[in-house]
N, C-alpha and C positions, 0 to 999 in steps of 0.2 A: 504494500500500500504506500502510493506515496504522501509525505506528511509536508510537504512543501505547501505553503497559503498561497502563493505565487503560482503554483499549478494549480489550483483549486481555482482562482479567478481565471486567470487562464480557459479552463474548461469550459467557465460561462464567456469565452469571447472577450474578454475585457482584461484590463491590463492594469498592474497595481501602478499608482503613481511614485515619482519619488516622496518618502515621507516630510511633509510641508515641515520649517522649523518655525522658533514662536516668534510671535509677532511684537512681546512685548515682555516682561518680567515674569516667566512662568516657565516651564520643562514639559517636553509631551509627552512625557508617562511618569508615574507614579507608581512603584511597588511595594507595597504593605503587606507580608507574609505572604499569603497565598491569592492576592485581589491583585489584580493589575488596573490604574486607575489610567485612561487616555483623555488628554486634553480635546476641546471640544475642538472638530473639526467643518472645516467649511465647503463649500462644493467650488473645484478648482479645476480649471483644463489649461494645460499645458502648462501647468505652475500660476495661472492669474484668477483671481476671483469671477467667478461666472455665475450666471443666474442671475442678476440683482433686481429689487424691489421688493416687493411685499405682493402678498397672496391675495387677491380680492379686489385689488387695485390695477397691478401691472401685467401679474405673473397669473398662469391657471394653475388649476390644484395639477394636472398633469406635468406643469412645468415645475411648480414643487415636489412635486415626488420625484422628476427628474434631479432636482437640486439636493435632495435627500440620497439619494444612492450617489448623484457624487462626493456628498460627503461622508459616506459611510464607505464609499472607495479608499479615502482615504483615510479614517480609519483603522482600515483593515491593514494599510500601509503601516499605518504606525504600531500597530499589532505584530505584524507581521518583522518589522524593526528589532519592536522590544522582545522577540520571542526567536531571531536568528532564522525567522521562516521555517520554524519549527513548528508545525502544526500539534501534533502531539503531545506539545505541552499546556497548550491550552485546555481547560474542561469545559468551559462553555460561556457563555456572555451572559453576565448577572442582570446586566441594567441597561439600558438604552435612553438617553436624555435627548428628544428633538424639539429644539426651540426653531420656528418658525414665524419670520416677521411678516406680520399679516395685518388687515385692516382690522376695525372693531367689530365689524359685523361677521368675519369669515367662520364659518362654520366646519369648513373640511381638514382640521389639523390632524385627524385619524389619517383617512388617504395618505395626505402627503408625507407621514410618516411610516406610512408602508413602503417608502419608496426604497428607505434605509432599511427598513424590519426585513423585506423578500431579499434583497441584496443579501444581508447578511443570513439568513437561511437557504438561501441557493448558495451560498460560498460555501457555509460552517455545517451544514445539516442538522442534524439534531443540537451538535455544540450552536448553533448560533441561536438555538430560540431564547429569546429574554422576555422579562421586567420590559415596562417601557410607560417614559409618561414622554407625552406631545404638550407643548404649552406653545399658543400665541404671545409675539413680545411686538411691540413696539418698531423696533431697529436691530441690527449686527453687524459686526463689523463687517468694513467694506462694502455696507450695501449692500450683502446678499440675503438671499431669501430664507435660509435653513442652515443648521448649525448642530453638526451632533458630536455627544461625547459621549464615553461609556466605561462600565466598569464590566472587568473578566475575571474568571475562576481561573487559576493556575492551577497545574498539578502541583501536587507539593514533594 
């Protein structure tokens, strides 16, 4: 079996990016015993912020959920980082955080959170089901639409 996360995307056709670095006073992972904590990531092609605006206004909920698995792309980047592209060491994904900047009135923050939730279940299969809260905000950085972070089980 191979344990490579990078063949795993691969299979669905898609291609990890390189792991984005931070943009401001912060680290992109976090490990605390057996949790690995990933900083929130944004939807990026070819390294620049893409998608931008808000749900309900600019963007359809189709194009958030597109902005949702590419940021759950990357992600899986920084996972795939902290873990040497070792699949195997992973148990599974505890939590899934999707903040999506949307008008007040938008109503589909389930959907466009699926975009990130199937992504990471057609990557991780059973390891990828999570926890998951979706929240409407206001703004994020850069302008863009959707923003995910997440916490993972390690083996120990």
């Amino acid at each position: 079996m191979n344990h490579s996360l990078k063949h795993h995307v691969q299979q669905l056709g898609l291609e990890l990016p390189e792991p984005s670095q931070p943009a401001a006073n912060y680290v992109n992972h976090v490990r605390s015993q057996n949790l690995l904590f990933i900083s929130g990531q944004i939807p990026l092609l070819q390294g620049q912020p893409t998608l931008l605006g808000r749900l309900g206004e600019s963007l359809s909920p189709e194009q958030g959920a597109q902005a949702a698995e590419l940021a759950a792309l990357g992600l899986l980047a920084q996972l795939s980082a902290a873990l040497d592209d070792d699949l195997s060491r992973l148990r599974s994904i505890s939590r899934l955080g999707v903040f999506i900047a949307a008008s007040g009135d938008f109503q589909g923050h389930s959907g466009v959170a699926n975009g990130a939730s199937n992504l990471l279940v057609n990557a991780l299969g059973d390891k990828g089901r999570h926890a998951r809260t979706a929240v409407g905000v206001a703004s994020l950085p850069a302008g863009v639409a959707v923003e995910v972070d997440g916490i993972f089980e390690l083996q120990p």
